[in-house]
N, C-alpha and C positions, 0 to 999 in steps of 0.2 A: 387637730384643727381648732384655731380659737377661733371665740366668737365674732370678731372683726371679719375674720375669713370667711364664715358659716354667712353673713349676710351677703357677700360677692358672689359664693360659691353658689352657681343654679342648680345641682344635681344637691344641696342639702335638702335634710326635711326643713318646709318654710313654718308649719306649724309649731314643731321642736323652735324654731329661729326664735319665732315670737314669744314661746313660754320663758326660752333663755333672756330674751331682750324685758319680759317683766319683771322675772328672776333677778338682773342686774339694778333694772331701778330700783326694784327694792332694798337690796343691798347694799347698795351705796347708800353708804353712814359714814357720821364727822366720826373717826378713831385718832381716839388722843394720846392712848399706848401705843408708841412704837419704838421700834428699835431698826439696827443696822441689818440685822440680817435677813436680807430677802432674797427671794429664791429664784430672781430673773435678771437677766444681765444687764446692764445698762444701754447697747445698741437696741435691745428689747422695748426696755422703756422710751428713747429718743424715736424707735421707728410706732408707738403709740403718739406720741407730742407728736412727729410729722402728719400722720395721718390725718389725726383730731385737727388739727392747725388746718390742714389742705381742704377737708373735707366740712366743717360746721360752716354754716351760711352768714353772711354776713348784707347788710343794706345794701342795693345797687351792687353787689357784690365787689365790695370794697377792698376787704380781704385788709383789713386793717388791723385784726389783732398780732402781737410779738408775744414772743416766751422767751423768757432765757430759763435753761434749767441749770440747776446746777447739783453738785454732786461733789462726795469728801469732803475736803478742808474749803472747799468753795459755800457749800451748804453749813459747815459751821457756823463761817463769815458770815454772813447774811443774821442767822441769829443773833449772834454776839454783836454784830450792829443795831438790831433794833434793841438787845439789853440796855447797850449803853446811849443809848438814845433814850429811851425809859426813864432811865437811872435819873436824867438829868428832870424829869419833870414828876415824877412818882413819889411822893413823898418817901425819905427813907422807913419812919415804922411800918411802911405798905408794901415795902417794894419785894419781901418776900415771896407774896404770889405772882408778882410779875418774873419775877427771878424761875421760881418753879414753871410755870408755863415757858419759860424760855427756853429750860431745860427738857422741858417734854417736845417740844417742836424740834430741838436740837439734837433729839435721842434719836431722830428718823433717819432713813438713808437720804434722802435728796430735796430737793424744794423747786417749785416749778413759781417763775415768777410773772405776771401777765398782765400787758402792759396792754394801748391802745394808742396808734400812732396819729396823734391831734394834726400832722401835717396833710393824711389823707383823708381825714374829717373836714377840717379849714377848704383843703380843697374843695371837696363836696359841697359845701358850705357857697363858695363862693359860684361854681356851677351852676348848682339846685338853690337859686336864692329861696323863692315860695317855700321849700323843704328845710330852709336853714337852721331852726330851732329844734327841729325832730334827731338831726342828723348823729349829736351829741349822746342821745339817747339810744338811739337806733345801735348806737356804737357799746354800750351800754348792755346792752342786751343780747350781740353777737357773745360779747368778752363769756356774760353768762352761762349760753350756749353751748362756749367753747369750755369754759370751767367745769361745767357737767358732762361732757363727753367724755374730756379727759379724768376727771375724779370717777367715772364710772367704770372707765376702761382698763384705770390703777385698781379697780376692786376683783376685775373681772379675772387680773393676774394675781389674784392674792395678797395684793395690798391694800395697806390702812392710810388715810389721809384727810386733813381737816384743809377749813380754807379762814385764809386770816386776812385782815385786813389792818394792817400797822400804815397804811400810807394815807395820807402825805408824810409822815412824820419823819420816815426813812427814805421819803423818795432821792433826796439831794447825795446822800453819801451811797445810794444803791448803784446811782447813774455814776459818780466819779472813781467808785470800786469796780467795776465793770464796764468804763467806758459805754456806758448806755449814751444813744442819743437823745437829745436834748427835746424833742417831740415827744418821745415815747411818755404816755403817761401810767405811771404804774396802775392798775387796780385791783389787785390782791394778790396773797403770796399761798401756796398750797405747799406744806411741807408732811412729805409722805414716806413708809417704808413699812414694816413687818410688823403685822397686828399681833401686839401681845395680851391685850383684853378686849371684848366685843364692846360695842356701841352699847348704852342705854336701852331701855323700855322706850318707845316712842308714841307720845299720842297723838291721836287724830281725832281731827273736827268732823260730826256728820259731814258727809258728801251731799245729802240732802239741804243742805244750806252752803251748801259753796257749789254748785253745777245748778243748771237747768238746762232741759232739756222742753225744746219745742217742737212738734211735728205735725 
């Protein structure tokens, strides 16, 4: 039973649930080694993206975030467009480590791309006028939401995964190679598969100066 299932499931232990559900935030790290071979099927991975997508909360429950995933030579595409997208503003004696990082993203099984539909924003927008400046943001902060459920849930099946942000830059040729709609706004791209080296050391800031607590 995965841990998706372990929180639906009422006969689990709910104690166990919540050590597992610390256990994953912690875990979930940017992993920049990866490779092809991972060890869950892709219906696997597509019924994690429906789930995350159905389930993260959204403003007025909007339910305005999109995914496309993609996977194989679809997942290549994508890198190999933002290269040469790169290519054309990166100076050449630099473009070395953009070339490398390109190749590291590109070394993964799949890429999830996550967009935010401005048509059911605008709506909102025009709806909730008093709300109108929040809405954007609100929108914002779903996408987030949704980007850490799902990044956590890819760790939680033994995958590595980082999240990138190349957009605007590749939005134009993301939407005409995939027919994306013309609303849809991208805001980051997550390309993920088989951890071949662990995450960094990671520091942290006292908690005593980032929390308070009143009672």
């Amino acid at each position: 039973m995965g841990f998706l299932d372990k929180l639906f499931d009422k006969s689990s232990d709910q104690q166990q649930v919540g050590k597992d559900f610390y256990e994953a935030i912690k875990n979930r790290r940017s992993i920049y080694a990866i490779d092809k071979n991972v060890k869950i099927s892709e219906e696997k991975i597509e019924e994690i993206i429906n789930f995350s997508v159905k389930h993260t909360p959204s403003s007025f429950n909007s339910q305005s975030a999109r995914v496309v995933v993609l996977f194989g030579e679809q997942h290549d595409k994508v890198w190999n467009i933002t290269r040469e997208t790169l290519r054309k503003i990166v100076p050449a004696e630099n473009f070395a480590d953009t070339d490398q990082k390109m190749n590291l993203f590109g070394s993964g099984y799949g890429t999830v791309l996550f967009f935010e539909d401005q048509e059911v924003i605008e709506g909102l927008q025009k709806q909730f006028a008093s709300y109108s400046e929040n809405f954007p943001v609100w929108s914002n902060q779903s996408s987030g939401m949704l980007q850490h459920v799902i990044w956590t849930a890819l760790e939680l099946e033994g995958l590595g995964a980082t999240l990138q942000h190349y957009n605007p830059l590749i939005d134009d040729e993301v939407k005409a190679t995939w027919n994306i709609p013309s609303s849809w706004k991208l805001i980051a791209q997550m390309p993920f598969g088989n951890p071949v080296a662990p995450a960094g050391e990671k520091e942290f800031q006292p908690l005593s100066e980032r929390v308070k607590v009143f009672k």
